[in-house]
ROGUPA-660701 format. One record per residue: x negated, y negated, z of N, C-alpha, C in turn. Coordinates in pm, whole numbers, plus 50000, padded with zeros to 5 digits. Layout:
# residues N
@n_east X; n_north Y; n_up Z; ca_east X; ca_north Y; ca_up Z; c_east X; c_north Y; c_up Z
...
***
This chain:
# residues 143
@n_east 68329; n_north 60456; n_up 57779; ca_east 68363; ca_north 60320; ca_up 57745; c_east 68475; c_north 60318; c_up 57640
@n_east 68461; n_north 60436; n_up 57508; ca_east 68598; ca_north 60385; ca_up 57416; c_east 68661; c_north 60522; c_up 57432
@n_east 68609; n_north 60595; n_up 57501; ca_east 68684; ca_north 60726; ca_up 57536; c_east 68637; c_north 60782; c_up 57441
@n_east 68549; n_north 60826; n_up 57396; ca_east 68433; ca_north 60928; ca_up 57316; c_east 68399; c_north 61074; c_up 57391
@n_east 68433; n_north 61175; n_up 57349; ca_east 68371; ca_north 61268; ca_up 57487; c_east 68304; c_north 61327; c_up 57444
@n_east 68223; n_north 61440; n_up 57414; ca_east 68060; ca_north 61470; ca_up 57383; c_east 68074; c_north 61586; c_up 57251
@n_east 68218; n_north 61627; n_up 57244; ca_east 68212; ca_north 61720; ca_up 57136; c_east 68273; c_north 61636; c_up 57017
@n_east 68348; n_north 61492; n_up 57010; ca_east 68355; ca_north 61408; ca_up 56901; c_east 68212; c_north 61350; c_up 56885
@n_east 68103; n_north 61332; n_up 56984; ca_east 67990; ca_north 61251; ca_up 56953; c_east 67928; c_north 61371; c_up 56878
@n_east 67931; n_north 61479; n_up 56943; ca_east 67861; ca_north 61596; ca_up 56865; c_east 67903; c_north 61598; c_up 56699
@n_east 68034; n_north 61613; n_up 56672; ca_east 68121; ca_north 61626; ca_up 56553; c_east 68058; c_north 61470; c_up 56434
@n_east 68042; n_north 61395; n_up 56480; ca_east 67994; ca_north 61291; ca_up 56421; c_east 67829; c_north 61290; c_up 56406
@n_east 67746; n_north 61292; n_up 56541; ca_east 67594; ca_north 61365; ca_up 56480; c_east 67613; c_north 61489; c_up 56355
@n_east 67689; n_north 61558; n_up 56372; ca_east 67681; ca_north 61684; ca_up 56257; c_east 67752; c_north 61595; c_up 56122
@n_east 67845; n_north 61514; n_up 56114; ca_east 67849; ca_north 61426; ca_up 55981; c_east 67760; c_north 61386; c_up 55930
@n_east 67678; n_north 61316; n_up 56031; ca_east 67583; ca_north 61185; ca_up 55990; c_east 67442; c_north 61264; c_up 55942
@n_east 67424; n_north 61417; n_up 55977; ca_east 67297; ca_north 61463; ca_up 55968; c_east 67332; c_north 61542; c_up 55776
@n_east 67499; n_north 61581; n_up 55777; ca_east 67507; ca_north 61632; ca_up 55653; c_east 67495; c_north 61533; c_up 55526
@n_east 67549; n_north 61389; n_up 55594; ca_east 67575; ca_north 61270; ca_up 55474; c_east 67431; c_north 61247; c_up 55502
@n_east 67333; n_north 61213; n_up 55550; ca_east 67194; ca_north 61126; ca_up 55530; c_east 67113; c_north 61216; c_up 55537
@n_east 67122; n_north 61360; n_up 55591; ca_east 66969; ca_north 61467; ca_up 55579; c_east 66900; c_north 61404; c_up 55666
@n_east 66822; n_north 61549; n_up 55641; ca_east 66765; ca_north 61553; ca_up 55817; c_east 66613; c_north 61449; c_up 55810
@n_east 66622; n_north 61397; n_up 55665; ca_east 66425; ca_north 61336; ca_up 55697; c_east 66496; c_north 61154; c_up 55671
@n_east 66618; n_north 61129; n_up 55636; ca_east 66647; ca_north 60995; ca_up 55704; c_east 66745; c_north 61002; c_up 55831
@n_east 66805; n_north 61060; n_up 55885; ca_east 66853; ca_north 61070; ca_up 56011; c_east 66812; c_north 60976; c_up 56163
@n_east 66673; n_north 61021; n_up 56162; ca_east 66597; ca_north 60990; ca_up 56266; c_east 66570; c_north 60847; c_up 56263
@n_east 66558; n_north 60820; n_up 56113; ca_east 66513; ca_north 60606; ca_up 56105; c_east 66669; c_north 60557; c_up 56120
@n_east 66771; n_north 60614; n_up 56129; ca_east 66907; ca_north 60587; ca_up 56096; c_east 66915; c_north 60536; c_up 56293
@n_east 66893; n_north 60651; n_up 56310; ca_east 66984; ca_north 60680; ca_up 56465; c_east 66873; c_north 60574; c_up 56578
@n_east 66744; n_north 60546; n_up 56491; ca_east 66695; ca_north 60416; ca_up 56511; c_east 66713; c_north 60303; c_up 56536
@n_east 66757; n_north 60254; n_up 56396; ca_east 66809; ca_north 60175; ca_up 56385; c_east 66928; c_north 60122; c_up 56429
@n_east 67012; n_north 60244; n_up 56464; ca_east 67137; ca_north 60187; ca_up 56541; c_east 67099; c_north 60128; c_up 56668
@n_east 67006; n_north 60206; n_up 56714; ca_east 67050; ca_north 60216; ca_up 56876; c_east 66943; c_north 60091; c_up 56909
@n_east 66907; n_north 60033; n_up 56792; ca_east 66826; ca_north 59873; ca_up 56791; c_east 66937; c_north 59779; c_up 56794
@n_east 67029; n_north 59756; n_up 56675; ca_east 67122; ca_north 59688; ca_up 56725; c_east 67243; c_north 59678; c_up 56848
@n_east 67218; n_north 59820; n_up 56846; ca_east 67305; ca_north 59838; ca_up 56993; c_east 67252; c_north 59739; c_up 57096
@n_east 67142; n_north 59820; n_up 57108; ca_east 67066; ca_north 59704; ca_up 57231; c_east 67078; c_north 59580; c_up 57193
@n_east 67019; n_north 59486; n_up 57066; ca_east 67073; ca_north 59338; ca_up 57029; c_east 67243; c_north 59316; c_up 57101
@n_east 67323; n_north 59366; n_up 57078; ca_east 67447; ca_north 59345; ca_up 57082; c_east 67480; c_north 59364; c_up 57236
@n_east 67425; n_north 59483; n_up 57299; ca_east 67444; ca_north 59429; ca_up 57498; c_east 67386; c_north 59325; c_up 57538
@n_east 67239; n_north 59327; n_up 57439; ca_east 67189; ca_north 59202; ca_up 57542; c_east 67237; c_north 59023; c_up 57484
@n_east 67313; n_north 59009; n_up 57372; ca_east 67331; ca_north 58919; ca_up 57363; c_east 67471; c_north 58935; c_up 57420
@n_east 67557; n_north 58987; n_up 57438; ca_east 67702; ca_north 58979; ca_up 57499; c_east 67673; c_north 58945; c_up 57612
@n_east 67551; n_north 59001; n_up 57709; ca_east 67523; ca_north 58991; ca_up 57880; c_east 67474; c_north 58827; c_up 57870
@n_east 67417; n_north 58777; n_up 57790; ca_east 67337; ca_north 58653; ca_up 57771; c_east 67486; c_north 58581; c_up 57775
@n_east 67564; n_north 58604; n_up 57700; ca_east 67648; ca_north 58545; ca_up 57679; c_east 67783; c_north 58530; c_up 57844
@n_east 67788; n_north 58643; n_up 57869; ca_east 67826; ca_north 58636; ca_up 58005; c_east 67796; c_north 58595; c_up 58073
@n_east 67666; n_north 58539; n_up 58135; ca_east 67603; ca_north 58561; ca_up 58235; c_east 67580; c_north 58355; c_up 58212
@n_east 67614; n_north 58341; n_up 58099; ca_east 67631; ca_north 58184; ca_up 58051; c_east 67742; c_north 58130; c_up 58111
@n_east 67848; n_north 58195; n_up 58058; ca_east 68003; ca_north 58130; ca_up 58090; c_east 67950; c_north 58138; c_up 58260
@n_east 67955; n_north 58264; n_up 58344; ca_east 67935; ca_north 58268; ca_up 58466; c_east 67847; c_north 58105; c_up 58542
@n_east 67788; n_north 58114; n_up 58472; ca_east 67688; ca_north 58033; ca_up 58522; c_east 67781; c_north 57888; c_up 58525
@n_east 67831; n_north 57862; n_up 58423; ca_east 67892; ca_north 57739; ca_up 58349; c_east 68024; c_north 57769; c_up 58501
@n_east 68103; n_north 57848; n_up 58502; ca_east 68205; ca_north 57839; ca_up 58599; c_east 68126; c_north 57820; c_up 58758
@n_east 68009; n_north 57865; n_up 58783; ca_east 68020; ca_north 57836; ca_up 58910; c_east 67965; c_north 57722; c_up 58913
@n_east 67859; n_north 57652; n_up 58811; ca_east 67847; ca_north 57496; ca_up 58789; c_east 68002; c_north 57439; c_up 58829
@n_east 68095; n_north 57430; n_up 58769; ca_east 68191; ca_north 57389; ca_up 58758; c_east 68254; c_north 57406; c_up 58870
@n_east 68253; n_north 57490; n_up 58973; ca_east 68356; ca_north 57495; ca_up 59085; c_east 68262; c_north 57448; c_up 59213
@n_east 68055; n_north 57430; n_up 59166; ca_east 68017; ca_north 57394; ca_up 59310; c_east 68033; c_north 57240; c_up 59244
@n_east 68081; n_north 57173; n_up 59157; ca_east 68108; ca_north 57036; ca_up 59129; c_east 68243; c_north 56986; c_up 59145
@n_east 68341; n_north 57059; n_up 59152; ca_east 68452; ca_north 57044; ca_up 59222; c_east 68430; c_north 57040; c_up 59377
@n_east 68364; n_north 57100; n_up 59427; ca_east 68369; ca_north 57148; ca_up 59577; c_east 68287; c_north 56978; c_up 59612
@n_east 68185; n_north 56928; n_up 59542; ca_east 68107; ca_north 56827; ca_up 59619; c_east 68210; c_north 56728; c_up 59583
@n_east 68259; n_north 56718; n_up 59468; ca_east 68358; ca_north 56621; ca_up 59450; c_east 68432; c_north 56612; c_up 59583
@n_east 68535; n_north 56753; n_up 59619; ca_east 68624; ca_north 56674; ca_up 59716; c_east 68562; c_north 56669; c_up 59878
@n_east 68458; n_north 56706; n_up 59924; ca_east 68360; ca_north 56679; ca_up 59968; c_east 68308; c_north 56505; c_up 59993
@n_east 68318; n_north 56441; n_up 59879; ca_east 68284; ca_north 56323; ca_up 59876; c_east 68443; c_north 56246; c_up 59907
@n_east 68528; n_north 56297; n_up 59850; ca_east 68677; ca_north 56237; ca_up 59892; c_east 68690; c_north 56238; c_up 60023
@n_east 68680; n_north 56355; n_up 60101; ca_east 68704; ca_north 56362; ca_up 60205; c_east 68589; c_north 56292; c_up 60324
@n_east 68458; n_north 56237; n_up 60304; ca_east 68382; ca_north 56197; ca_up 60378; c_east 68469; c_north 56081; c_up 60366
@n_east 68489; n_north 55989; n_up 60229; ca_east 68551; ca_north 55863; ca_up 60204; c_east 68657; c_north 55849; c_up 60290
@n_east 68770; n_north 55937; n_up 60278; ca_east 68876; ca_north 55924; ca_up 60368; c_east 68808; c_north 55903; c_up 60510
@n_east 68758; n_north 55987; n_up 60568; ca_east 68690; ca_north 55933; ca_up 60710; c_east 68629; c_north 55844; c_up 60739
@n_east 68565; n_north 55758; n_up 60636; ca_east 68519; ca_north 55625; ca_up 60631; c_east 68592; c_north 55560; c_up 60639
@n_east 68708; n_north 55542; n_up 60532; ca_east 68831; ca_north 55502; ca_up 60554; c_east 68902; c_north 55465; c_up 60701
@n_east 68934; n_north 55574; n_up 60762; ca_east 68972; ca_north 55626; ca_up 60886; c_east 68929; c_north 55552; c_up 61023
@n_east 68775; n_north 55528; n_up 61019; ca_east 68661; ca_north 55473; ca_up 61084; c_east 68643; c_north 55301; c_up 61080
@n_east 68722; n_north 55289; n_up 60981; ca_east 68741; ca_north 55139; ca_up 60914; c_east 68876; c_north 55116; c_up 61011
@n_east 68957; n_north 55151; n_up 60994; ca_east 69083; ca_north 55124; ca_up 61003; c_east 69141; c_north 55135; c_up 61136
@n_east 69063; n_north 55256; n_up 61234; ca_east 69096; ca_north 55231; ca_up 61349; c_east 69138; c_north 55139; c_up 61436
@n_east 69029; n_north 55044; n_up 61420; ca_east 69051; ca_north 54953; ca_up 61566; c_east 69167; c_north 54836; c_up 61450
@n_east 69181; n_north 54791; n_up 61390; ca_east 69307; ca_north 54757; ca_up 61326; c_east 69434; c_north 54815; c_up 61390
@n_east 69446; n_north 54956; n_up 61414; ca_east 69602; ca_north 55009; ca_up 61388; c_east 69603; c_north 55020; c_up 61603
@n_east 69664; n_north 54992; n_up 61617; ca_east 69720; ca_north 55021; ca_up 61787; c_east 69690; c_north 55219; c_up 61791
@n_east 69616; n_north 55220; n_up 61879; ca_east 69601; ca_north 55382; ca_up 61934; c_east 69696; c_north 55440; c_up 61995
@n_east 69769; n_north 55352; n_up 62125; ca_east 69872; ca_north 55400; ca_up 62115; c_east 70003; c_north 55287; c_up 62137
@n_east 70135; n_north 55339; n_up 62127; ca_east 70264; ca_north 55268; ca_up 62092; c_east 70235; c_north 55162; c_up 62244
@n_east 70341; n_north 55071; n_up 62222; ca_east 70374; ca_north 55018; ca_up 62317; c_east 70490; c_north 55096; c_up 62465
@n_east 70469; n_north 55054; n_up 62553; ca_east 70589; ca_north 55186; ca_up 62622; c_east 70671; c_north 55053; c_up 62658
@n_east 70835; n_north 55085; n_up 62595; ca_east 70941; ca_north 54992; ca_up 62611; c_east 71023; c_north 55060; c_up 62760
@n_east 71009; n_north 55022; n_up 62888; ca_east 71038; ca_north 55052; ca_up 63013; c_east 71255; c_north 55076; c_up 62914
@n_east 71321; n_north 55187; n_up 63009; ca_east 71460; ca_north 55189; ca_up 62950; c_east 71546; c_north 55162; c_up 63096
@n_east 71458; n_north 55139; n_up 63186; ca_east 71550; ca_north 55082; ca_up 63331; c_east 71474; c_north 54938; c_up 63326
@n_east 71567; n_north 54845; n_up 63370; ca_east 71508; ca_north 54751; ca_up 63400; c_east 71428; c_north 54736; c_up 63515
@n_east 71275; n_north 54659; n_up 63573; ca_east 71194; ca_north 54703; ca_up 63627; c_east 71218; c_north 54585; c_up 63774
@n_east 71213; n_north 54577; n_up 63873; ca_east 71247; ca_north 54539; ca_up 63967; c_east 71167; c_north 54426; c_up 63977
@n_east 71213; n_north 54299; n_up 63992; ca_east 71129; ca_north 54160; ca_up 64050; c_east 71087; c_north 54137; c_up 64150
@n_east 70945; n_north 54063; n_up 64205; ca_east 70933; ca_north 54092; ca_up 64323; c_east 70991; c_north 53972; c_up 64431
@n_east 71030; n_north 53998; n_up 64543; ca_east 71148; ca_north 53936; ca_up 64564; c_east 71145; c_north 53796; c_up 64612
@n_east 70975; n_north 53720; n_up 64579; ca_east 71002; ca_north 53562; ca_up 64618; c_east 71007; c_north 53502; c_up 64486
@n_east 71013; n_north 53555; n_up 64345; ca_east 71069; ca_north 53536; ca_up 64201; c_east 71191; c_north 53534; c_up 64231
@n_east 71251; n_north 53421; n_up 64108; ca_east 71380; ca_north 53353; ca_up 64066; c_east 71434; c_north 53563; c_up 63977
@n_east 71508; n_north 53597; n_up 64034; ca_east 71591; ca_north 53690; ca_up 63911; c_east 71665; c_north 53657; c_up 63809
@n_east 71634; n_north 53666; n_up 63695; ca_east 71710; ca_north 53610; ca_up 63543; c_east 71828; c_north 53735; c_up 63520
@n_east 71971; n_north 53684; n_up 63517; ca_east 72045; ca_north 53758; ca_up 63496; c_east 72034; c_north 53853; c_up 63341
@n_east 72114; n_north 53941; n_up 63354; ca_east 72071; ca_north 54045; ca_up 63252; c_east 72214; c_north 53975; c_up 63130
@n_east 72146; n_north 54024; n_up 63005; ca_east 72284; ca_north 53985; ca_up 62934; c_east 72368; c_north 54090; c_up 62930
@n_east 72391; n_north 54228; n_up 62966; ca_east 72467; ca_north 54306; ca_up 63020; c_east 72487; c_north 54329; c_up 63162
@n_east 72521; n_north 54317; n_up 63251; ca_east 72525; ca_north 54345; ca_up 63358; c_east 72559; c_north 54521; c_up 63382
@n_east 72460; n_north 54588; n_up 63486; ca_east 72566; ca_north 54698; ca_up 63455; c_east 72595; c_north 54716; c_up 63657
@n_east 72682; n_north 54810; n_up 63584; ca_east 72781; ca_north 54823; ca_up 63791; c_east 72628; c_north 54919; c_up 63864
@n_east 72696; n_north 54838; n_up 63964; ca_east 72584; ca_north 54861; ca_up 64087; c_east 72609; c_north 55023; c_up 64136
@n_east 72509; n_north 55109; n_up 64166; ca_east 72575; ca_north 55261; ca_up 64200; c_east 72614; c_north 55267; c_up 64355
@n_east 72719; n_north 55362; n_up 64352; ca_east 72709; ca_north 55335; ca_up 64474; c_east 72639; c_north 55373; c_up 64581
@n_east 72634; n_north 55376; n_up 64707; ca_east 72530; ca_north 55400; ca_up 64800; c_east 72468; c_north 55554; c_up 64860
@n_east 72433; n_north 55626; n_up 64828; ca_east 72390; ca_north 55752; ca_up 64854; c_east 72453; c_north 55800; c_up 65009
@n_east 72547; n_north 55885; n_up 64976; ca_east 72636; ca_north 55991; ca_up 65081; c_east 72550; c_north 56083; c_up 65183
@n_east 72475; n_north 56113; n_up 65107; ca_east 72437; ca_north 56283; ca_up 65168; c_east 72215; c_north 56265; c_up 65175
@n_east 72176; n_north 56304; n_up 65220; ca_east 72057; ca_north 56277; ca_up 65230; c_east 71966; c_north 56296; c_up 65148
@n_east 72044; n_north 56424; n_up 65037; ca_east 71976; ca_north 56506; ca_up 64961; c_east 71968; c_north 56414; c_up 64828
@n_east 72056; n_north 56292; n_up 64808; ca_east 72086; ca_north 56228; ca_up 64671; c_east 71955; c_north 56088; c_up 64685
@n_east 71932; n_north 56083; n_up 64864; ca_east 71843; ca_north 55996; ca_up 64903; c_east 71702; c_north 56052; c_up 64853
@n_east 71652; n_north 56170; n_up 64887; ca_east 71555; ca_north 56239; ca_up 64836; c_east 71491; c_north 56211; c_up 64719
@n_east 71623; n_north 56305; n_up 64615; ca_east 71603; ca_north 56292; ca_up 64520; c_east 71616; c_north 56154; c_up 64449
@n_east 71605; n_north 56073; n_up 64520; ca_east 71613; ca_north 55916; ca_up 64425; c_east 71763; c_north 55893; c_up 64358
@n_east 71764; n_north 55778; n_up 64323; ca_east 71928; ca_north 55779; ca_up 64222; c_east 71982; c_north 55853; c_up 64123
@n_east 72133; n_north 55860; n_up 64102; ca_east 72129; ca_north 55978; ca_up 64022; c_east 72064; c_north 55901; c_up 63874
@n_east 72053; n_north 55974; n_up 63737; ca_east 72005; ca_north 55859; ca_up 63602; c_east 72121; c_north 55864; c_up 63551
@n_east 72116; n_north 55740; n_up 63521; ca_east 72155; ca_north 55674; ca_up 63462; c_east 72183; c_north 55630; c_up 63282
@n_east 72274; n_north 55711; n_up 63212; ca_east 72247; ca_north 55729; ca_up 63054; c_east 72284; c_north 55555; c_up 63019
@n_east 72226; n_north 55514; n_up 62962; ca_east 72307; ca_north 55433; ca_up 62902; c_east 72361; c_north 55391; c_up 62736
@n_east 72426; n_north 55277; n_up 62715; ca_east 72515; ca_north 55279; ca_up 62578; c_east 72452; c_north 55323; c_up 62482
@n_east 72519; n_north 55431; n_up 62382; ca_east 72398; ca_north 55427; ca_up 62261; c_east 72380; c_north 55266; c_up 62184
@n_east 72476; n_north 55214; n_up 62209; ca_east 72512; ca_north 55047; ca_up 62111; c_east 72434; c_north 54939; c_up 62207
@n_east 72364; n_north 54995; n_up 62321; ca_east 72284; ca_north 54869; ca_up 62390; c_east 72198; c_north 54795; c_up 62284
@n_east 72210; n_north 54669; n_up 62264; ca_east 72097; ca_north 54605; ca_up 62176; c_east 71938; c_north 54580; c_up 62284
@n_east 71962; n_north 54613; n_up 62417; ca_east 71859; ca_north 54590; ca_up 62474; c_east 71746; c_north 54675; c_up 62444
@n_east 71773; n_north 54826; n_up 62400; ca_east 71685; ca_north 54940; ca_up 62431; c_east 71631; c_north 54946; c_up 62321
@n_east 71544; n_north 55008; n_up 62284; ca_east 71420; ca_north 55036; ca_up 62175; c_east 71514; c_north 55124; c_up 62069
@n_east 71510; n_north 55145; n_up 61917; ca_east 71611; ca_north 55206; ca_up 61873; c_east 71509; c_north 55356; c_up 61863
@n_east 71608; n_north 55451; n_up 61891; ca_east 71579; ca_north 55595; ca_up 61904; c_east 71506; c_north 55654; c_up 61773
@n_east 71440; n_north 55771; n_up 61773; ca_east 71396; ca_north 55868; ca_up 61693; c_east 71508; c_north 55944; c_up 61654
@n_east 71502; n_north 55955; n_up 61511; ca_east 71601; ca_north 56077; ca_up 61512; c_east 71549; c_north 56222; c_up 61504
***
């Protein structure tokens, strides 16, 4: 423990037996090793306190956010049917009328495509169609 190795402990028993003699020695080396013991077991008492005190302290943090976080899901559970689940879907072609309805002209008009050549453009449906980034008609983009 303080880096003592057995021929300084020896060297110091042979002090302690020349300074106190050999018929108080024995109540000496007694008495130490009484307070010794006082002094581990109150340091371990003392450890074993703080220990105690920190994990008090971190299982009271833990229920704390524990209780935040049930709240938030209460929260959550509250608030649902309030908020739309999902977006609205803004169609970006205009959607075809059915044809005994009046058609309302568009406030852009755009050019008609022209008529499919080859069979394969028939297939595959029309070609798409990008349109203006500056249309005020269309939903404004994500960036």
């Amino acid at each position: 423990m303080f880096g003592i190795s057995f021929s300084e402990l020896l060297l110091v028993g042979l002090v302690a037996l020349v300074v106190l003699g050999p018929e108080r020695l024995p109540g000496a080396a007694r008495t130490a090793g009484l307070w010794i013991g006082r002094l581990k077991r109150s340091f371990n008492a003392i450890k074993q306190e703080v220990e105690r005190e920190i994990g008090a302290d971190e299982i009271r943090r833990q229920l704390h956010n524990e209780h935040i976080l049930s709240m938030e899901e209460e929260a959550k559970k509250i608030l649902a049917p309030l908020q739309p689940t999902v977006p609205p879907v803004v169609p970006t072609e205009p959607v075809a009328a059915p044809a005994a309805a009046p058609v309302a002209p568009l406030a852009h008009p755009e050019p008609a495509s022209p008529a499919p050549t080859s069979l394969s453009e028939t297939e595959a449906g029309p070609a798409p169609h990008a349109p203006a980034p500056h249309d005020p008609t269309l939903p404004p983009r994500a960036p």
